[in-house]
C-alpha positions as CSV (number, residue, x, y, z in Angstrom):
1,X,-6.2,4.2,12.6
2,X,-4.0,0.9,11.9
3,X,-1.7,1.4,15.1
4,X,-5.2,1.0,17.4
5,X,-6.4,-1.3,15.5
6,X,-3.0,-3.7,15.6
7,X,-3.7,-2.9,19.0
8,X,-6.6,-3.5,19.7
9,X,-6.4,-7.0,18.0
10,X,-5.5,-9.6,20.3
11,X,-7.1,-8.0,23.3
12,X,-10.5,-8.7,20.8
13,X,-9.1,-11.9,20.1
14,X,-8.7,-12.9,23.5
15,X,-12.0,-11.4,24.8
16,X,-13.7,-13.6,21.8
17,X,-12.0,-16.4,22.4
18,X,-12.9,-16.4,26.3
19,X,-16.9,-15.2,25.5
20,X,-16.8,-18.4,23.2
21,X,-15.5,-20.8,25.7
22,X,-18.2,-19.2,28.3
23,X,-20.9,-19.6,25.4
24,X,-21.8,-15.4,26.5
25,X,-21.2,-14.2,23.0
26,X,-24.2,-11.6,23.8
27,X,-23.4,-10.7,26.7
28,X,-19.6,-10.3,26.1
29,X,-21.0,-8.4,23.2
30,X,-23.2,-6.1,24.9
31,X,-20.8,-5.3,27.9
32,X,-17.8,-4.2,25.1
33,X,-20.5,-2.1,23.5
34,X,-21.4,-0.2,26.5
35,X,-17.2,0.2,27.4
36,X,-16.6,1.1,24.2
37,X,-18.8,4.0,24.4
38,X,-18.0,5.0,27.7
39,X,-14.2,4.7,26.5
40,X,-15.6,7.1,22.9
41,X,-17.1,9.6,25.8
42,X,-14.8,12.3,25.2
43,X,-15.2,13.2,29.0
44,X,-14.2,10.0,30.0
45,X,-11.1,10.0,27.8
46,X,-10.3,13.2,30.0
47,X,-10.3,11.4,32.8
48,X,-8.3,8.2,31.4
49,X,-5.3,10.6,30.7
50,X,-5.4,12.7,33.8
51,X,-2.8,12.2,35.7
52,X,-5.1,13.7,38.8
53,X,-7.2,10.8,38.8
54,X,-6.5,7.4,40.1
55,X,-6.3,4.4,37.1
56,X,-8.7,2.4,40.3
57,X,-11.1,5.4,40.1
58,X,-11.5,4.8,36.1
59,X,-11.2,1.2,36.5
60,X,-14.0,0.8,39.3
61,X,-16.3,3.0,36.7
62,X,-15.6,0.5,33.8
63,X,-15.9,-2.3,36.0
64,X,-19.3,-0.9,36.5
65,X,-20.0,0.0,33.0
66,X,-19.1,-3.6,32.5
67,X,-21.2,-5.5,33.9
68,X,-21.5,-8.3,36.6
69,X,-19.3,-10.5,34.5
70,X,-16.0,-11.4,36.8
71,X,-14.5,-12.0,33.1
72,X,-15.7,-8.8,31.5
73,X,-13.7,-6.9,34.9
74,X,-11.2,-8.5,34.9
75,X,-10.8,-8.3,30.8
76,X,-10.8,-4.2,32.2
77,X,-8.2,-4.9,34.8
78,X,-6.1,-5.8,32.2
79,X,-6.9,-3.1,29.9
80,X,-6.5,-0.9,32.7
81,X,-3.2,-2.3,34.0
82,X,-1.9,-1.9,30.3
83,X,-3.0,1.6,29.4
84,X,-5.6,0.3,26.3
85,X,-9.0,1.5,27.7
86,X,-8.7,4.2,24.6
87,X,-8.9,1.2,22.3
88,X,-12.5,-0.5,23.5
89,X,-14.3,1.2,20.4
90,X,-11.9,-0.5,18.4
91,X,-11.7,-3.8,20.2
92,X,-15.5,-3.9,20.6
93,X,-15.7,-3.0,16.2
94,X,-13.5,-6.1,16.1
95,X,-15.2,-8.5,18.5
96,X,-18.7,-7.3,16.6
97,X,-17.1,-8.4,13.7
98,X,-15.6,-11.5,14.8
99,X,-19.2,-12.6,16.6
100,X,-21.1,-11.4,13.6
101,X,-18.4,-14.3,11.0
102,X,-19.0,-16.7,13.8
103,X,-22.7,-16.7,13.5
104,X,-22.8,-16.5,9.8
105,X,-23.9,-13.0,9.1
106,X,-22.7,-10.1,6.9
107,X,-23.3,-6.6,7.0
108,X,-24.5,-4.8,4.4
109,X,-26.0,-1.2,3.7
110,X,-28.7,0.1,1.9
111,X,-28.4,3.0,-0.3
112,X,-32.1,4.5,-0.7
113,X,-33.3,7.7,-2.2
114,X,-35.9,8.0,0.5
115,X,-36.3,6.4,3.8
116,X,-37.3,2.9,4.4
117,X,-40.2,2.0,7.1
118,X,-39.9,-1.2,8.7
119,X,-42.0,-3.1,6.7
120,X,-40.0,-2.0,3.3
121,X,-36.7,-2.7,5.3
122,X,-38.0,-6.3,6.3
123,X,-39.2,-6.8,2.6
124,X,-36.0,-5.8,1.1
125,X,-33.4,-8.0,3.7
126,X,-35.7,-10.8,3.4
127,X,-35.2,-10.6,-1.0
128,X,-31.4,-9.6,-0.5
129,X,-30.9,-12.9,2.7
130,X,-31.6,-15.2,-0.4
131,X,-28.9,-14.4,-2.5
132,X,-26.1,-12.9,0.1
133,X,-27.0,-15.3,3.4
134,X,-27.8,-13.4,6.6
135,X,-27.5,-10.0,6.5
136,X,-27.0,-7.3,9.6
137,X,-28.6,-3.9,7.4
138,X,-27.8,-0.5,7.9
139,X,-30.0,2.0,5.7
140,X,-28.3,5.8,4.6
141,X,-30.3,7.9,3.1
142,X,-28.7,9.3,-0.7
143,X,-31.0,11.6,-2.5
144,X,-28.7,11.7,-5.7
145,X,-30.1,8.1,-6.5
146,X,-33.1,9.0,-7.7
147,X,-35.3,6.5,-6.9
148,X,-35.0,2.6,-5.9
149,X,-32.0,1.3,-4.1
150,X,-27.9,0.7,-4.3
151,X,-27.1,-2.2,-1.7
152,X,-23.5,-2.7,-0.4
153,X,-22.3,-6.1,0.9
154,X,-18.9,-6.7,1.2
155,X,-17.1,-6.0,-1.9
156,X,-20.6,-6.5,-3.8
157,X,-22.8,-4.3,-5.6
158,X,-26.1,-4.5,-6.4
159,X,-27.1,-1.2,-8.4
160,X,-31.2,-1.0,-8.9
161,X,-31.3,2.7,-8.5
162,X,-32.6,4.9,-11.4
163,X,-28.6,7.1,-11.4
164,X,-27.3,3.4,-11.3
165,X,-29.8,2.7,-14.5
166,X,-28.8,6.1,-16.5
167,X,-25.1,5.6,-15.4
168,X,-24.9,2.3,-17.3
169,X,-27.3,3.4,-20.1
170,X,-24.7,6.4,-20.6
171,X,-22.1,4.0,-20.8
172,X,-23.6,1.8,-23.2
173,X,-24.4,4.6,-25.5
174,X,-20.9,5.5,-25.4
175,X,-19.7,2.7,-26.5
């Protein structure tokens, strides 16, 4: 949704910037994941537009959610106070992503025709770390490849799957 996410931007901005200043990147990190999914609880969103319950009662349980931080509570004051607490997924996706540029690493996924165990996974991000820099890897799981791997960084492909192989063997036969 771009509305939430226009939204959602400079309360991330702002929770970023302050988590800098504090040097609590990983904490601020860790308390915005656990609101978020309190706030992605589809009971709790209930609750945050009832109009039978109190905006302190759902404050006081993200203020718990939250943390001992005095920032992180009063960062949900202010959410509170301005009706956003819907948006935490969204502003903890774009803190995530703001921490993740600040510290030099890029998500990537891995398309495998089988599962990876650890050790493959480690293996694989260690190989794909030396040409793409630090790398935050998801793995799903795509049967129709065949065999081997499709990885997914940014806008970057790198194809070593055996569809990926026949796909641009086709092509060159075609042409």
């Amino acid at each position: 949704m771009a509305e939430t996410a226009t939204i959602a931007r400079p309360y991330a901005e702002a929770a970023f910037s302050l988590a800098h200043q504090q040097k609590a990147l990983p904490d601020w990190s860790e308390a915005l994941e656990r609101l978020a999914q309190l706030a992605g609880d589809a009971q709790t969103d209930a609750l945050i537009g009832n109009p039978n319950v109190a905006s302190g009662q759902i404050e006081d349980l993200f203020r718990a959610v939250g943390g001992k931080n005095a920032e992180v509570g009063n960062f949900v004051h202010l959410l509170t106070r301005n009706g956003r607490l819907a948006c935490l997924p969204e502003i903890a996706a774009q803190f995530h992503a703001m921490k993740q540029d600040e510290e030099g690493v890029r998500e990537g996924v891995v398309h495998s025709a089988f599962p990876l165990n650890e050790n493959q996974l480690r293996d694989l991000k260690t190989l794909l770390e030396g040409r793409f820099g630090r790398l935050q890897l998801s793995v799903k799981v795509d049967p129709a490849l065949i065999g081997g791997v499709k990885v997914v960084v940014g806008d970057q492909v790198l194809d070593t799957s055996v569809s990926g192989k026949l796909a641009a063997m086709r092509a060159a036969l075609n042409s």
